[in-house]
C-alpha positions in Angstrom: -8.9 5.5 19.3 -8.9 1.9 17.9 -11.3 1.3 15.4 -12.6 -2.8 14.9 -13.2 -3.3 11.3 -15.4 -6.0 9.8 -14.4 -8.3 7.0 -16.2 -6.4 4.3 -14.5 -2.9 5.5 -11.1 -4.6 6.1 -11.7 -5.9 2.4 -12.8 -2.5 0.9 -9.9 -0.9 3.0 -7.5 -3.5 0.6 -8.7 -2.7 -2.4 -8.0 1.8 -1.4 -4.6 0.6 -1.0 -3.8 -1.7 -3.9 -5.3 1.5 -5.7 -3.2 4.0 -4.3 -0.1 1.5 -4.5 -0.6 1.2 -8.1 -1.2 5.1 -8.6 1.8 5.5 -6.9 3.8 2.7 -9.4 2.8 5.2 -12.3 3.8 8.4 -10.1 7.2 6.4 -9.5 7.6 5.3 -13.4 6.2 8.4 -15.1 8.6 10.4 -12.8 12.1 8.2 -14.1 11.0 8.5 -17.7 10.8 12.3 -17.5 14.0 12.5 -15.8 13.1 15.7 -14.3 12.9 14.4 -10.6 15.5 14.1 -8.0 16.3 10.6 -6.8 15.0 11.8 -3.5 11.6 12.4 -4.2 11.4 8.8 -6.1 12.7 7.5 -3.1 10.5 8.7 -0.7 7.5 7.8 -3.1 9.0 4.4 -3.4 9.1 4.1 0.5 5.5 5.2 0.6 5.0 2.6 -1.7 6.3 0.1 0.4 4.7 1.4 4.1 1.3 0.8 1.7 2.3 -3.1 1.0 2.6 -3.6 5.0 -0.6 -2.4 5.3 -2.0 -4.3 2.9 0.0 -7.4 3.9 -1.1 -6.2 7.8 -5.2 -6.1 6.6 -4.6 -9.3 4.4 -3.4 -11.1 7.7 -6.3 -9.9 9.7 -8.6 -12.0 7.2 -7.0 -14.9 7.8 -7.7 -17.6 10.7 -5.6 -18.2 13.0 -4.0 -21.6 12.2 -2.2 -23.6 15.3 0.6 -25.4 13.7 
């Protein structure tokens, strides 16, 4: 089931993920200060963190025109 967004929901969609990117940052920061987490679970939250930038980057793209070069 695909789902056609509009600009405003694409837009609104964006902003979820910058959040929950950022959140994630923290997670990933707070969890290398304490020292009390494997480097596993950092890396997994870092490679949520970076399936979240595609998206973003994905969404971003979908507001923009397409330019002929």
């Amino acid at each position: 089931m695909d789902m056609v967004m509009d600009e405003n929901e694409i837009s609104e969609r964006i902003q979820e993920l910058v959040i929950q990117h950022r959140d994630l940052d923290v997670a990933i920061q707070a969890l290398i200060e304490s020292g009390k987490s494997s480097l596993l679970q950092i890396q997994r939250l870092k490679k949520q963190k970076l399936h979240l930038r595609d998206r973003i980057t994905q969404l971003e793209n979908e507001l923009l025109p397409d330019i002929i070069a």
